[in-house]
N, C-alpha and C positions, 0 to 999 in steps of 0.2 A: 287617436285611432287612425287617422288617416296618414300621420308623418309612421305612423308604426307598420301601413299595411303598405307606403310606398318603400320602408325600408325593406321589409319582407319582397314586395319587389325585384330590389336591386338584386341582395341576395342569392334572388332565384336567377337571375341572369346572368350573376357573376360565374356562377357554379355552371352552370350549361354552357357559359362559353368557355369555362377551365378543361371541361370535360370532352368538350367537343374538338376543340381544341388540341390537348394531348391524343385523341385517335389520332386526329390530322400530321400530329406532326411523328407519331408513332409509324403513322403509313409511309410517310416518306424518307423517313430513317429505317424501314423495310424490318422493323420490329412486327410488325402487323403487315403480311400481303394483301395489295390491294387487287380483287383481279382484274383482267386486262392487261395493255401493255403499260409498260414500264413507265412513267408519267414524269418519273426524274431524271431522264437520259438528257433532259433538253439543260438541266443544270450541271450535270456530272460530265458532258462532252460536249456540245456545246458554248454552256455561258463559259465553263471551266476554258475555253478554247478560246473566247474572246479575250477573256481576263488574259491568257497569257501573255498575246498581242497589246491589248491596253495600257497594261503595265509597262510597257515599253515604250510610250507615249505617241502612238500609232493607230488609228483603227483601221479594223480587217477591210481594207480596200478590195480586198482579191477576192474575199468571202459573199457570195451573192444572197447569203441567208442572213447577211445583217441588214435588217430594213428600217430600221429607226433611226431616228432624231439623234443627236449627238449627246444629250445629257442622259439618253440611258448607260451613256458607258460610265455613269455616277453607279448607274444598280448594279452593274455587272460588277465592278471595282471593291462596292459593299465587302462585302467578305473579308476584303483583308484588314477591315477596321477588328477581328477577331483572328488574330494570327496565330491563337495557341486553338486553332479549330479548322482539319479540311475545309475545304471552299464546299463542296455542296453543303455538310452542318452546318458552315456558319451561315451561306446562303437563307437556310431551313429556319434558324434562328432569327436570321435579321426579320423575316417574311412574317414569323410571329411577330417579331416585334411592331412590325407594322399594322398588323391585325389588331391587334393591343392599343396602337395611337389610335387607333381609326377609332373603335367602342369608346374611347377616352373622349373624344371630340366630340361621337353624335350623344352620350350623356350629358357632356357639359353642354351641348346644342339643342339638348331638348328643355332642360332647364328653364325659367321665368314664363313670363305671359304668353299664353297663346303659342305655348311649345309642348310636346310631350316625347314621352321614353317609347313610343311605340318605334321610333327609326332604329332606336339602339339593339331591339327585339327584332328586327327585319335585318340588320347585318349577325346579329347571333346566328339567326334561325338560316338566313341564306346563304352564307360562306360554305357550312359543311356539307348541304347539299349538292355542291359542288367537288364536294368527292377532294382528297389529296391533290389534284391539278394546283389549286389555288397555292399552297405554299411552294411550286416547281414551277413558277414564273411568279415575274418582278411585276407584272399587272396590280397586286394587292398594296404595293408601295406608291406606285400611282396611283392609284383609286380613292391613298391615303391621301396625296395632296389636294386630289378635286375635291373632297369632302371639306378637307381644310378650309378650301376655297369657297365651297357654296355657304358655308357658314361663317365665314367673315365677312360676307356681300352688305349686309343692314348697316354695318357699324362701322367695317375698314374696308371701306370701294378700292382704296387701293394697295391693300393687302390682297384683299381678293385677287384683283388683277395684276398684279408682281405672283402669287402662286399660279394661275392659270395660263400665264404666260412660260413658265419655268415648266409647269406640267406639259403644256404643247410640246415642249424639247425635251418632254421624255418620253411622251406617245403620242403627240399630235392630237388624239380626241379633245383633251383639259381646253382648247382650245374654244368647244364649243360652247363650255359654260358662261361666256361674256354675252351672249343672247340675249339674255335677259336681263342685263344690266343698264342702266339706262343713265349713268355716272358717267361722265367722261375722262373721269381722272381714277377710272378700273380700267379702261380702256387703255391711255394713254402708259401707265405701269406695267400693262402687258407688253407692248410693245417694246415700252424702256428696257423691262426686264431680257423679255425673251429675243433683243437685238443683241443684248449686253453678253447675254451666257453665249449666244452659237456667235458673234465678232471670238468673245474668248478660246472657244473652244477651237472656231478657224485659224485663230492665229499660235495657239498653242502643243494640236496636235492635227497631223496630215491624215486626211480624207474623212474629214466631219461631216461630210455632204457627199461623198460617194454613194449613200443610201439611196438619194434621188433616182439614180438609173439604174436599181436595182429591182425592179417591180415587172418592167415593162414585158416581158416574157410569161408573165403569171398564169396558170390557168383557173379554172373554178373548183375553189376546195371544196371538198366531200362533203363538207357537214352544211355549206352553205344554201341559201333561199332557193339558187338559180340552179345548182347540183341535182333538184328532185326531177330534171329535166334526164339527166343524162345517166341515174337512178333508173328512170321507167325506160328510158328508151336504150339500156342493155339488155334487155328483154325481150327489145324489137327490131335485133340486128342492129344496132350502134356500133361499132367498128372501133372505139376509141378503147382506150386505157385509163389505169388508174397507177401512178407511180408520184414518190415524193420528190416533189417536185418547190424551188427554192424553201425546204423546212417546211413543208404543209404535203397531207397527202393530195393529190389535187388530179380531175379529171383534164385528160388530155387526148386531143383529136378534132374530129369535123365536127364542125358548128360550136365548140365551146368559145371560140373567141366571138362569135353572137350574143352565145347566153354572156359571160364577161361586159360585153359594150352594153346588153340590158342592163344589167346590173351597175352599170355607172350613170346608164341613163336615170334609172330609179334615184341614184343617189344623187342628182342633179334637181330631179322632179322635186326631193326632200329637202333639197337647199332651197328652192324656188317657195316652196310653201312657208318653210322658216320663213324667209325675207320678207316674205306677202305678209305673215303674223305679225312680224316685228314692224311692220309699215302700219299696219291698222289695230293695234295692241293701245289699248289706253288705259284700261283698269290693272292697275301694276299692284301688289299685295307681298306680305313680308316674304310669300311661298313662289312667289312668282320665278324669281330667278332661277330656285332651284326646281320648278316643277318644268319652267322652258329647256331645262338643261337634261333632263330625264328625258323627255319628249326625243330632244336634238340628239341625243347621243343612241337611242332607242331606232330611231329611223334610219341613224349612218349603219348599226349594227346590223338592224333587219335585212337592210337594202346590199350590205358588201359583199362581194363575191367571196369571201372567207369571214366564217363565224367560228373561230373557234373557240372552244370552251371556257378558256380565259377571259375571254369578253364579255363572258355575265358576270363576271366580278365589279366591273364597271358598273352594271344595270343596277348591281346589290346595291353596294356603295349609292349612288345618285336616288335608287327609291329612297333607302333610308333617311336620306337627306329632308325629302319629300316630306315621310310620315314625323320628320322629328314638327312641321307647324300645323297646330292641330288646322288649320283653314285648308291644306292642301285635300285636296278632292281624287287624289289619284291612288287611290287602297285599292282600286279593281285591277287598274294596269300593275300595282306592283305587285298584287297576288297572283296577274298571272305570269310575273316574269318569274316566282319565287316557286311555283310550279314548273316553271319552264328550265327552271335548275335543276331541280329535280331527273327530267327527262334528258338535260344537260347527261347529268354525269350515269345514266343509263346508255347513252349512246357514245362516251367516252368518259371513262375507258374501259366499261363494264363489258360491254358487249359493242364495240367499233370494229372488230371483225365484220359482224353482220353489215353494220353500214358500207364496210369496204366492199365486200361482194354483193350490195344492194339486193339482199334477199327481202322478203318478206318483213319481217322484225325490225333488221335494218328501217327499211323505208317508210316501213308503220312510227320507229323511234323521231324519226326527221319531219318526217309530217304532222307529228306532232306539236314536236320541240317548235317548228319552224313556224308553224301554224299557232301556236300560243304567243311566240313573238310578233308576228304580224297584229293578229287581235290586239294586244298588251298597244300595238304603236298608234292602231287607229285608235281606241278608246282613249287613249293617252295624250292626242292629238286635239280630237274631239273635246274632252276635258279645258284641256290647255284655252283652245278657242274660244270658246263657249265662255269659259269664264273671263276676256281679257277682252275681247272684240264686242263694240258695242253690238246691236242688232239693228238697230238704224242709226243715223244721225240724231246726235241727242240736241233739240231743239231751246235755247233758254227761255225760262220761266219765268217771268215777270212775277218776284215778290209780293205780299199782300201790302209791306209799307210803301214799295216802291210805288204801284200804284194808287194809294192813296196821298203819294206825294205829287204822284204826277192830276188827282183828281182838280179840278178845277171848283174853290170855294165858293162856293154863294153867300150873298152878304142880303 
């Protein structure tokens, strides 16, 4: 009965991700309009713009909108592994297929003792909430390898850490999942790896690291924490603008490079408490890695001066991870990141208008959104601690043999 009602199960998840799945990719092959703005420009002129530069064993040094690591020019490149398909289908394709590895891992992840199929059920149920965005960026193929990653942490530390290291050089977050590692030979693989790929990549094509100084002029995106500043206060004679600005729509004028330096502040405060964790952290468990990594990547997201949409793909992917060991304790924060998706793809690309002109709606969507994030990091935080950090110093206990070994016989 019961191998018959987990089969029935799978089943049921297989079909809801086919299903949900084909809208998704129906919407971005524009069989199905999705409304709002056009969510695949950033594949069709963009990535499409990079690839042609890449291909030529070059990257866009001149291009100030390319802000990554040197192994995303692996995603950009994708495509032409499908040469009888335009670059955005095959793009659209590969993105499923990524999708596809990803449910393949958290099933086989949830699998044996003290695991279960509820993670697999949280990236079904969280991707489509996210609206067609997700298969019109390469986020979903990273999200694929940190998943990889968090779930080879028990058994291959240095598989783990050879993928985590390769993810950092394709988005720099994957980076943060070694947190919770406590191996020194996941550690030491990261480094081998991800010194190994960007030596390659420096030596093989020119300006692998122009990305670097490409930030430093940034303002604060629309949709982000520090944005609901400059939201209320165009209301109260703000004087600033809103134009896109490096690839992001982003507020620009007085006082934004304040809110910005807050918002690194914050995301300094969020390293400082990581490290504090990881210094007073003893109770380590099979879920630990992967629940410090949720936590870590949760607080750089909340805390950035730019939250775009794409970045709850990350949050999906890492909760799932979470709920595939039944011990992890964090089903509140990732319920409320999987609502916070939700509100995601209301505020883009449904109605991002309203955000732009920071009406009503708009700023009711952000306060929301923004507001279920923040909650999701304390609670998640909280969690985290609570479970890993003793509460006092734990004193040793003298054995009942012990003591009577040490009791003195009378004769």
């Amino acid at each position: 009965m019961k191998t018959t009602a987990a089969r029935g199960s799978l089943a049921w998840l297989l079909v809801l991700w086919a299903l949900t799945r084909a809208v998704l990719l129906l919407c971005v092959l524009k069989v199905i309009v999705f409304p709002g703005p056009d969510v695949t420009s950033d594949v069709t002129v963009i990535y499409q713009g990079w690839y042609d530069v890449l291909r030529t064993g070059t990257f866009p040094r001149e291009d100030v909108t390319w802000q990554y690591p040197p192994a995303a020019a692996l995603a950009i490149l994708s495509p032409g592994l499908l040469p009888f398909l335009e670059y955005a289908t095959a793009f659209f394709v590969l993105a499923l297929a990524a999708d596809l590895v990803t449910l393949a891992l958290l099933l086989y992840g949830g699998r044996g003792p003290g695991r279960a199929r509820r993670g697999a059920w949280v990236w079904v149920a969280g991707v489509p909430l996210l609206g067609p965005t997700v298969y019109a960026r390469y986020d979903v193929m990273v999200t694929g390898v940190a998943v990889a990653a968090l779930l080879a942490a028990a058994r291959h530390p240095r598989l783990m850490g050879a993928l985590a290291g390769f993810g950092a050089l394709l988005k720099v977050w994957p980076a943060l999942l070694l947190l919770g590692m406590r191996r020194r030979g996941a550690w030491v693989s990261a480094a081998v790896t991800g010194a190994g790929v960007a030596a390659l990549f420096a030596v093989l094509m020119p300006g692998a690291f122009a990305f670097l100084g490409f930030q430093r002029d940034r303002g604060t995106e629309v949709e982000s924490l520090g944005a609901l500043v400059f939201h209320v206060a165009r209301h109260h004679g703000w004087e600033g603008e809103v134009l896109l600005n490096y690839g992001s729509v982003e507020f620009l004028g007085p006082y934004v490079t304040w809110v910005s330096t807050g918002a690194l502040f914050l995301t300094g405060a969020a390293l400082a408490w990581l490290a504090l964790w990881r210094v007073l952290a003893r109770r380590f468990e099979p879920h630990t890695v992967a629940d410090a990594a949720f936590v870590a990547v949760l607080m750089f997201t909340t805390t950035s001066r730019v939250i775009s949409p794409q970045y709850m793909v990350w949050l999906v992917g890492l909760a799932a991870v979470c709920l595939c060991f039944r011990g992890s304790r964090m089903g509140v924060p990732v319920a409320l990141v999987l609502v916070a998706c939700l509100v995601t793809v209301l505020e883009f690309p449904l109605w991002f208008a309203h955000v732009v002109a920071s009406d009503g709606l708009g700023i009711t969507l952000l306060v929301l959104r923004n507001g279920l994030l923040v909650v999701a990091t304390l609670v998640a935080a909280r969690v985290l601690w609570c479970g890993t950090v003793p509460l006092r110093r734990e004193i040793p206990v003298v054995t009942g043999p012990a003591r009577a070994a040490e009791t003195p016989v009378s004769h």
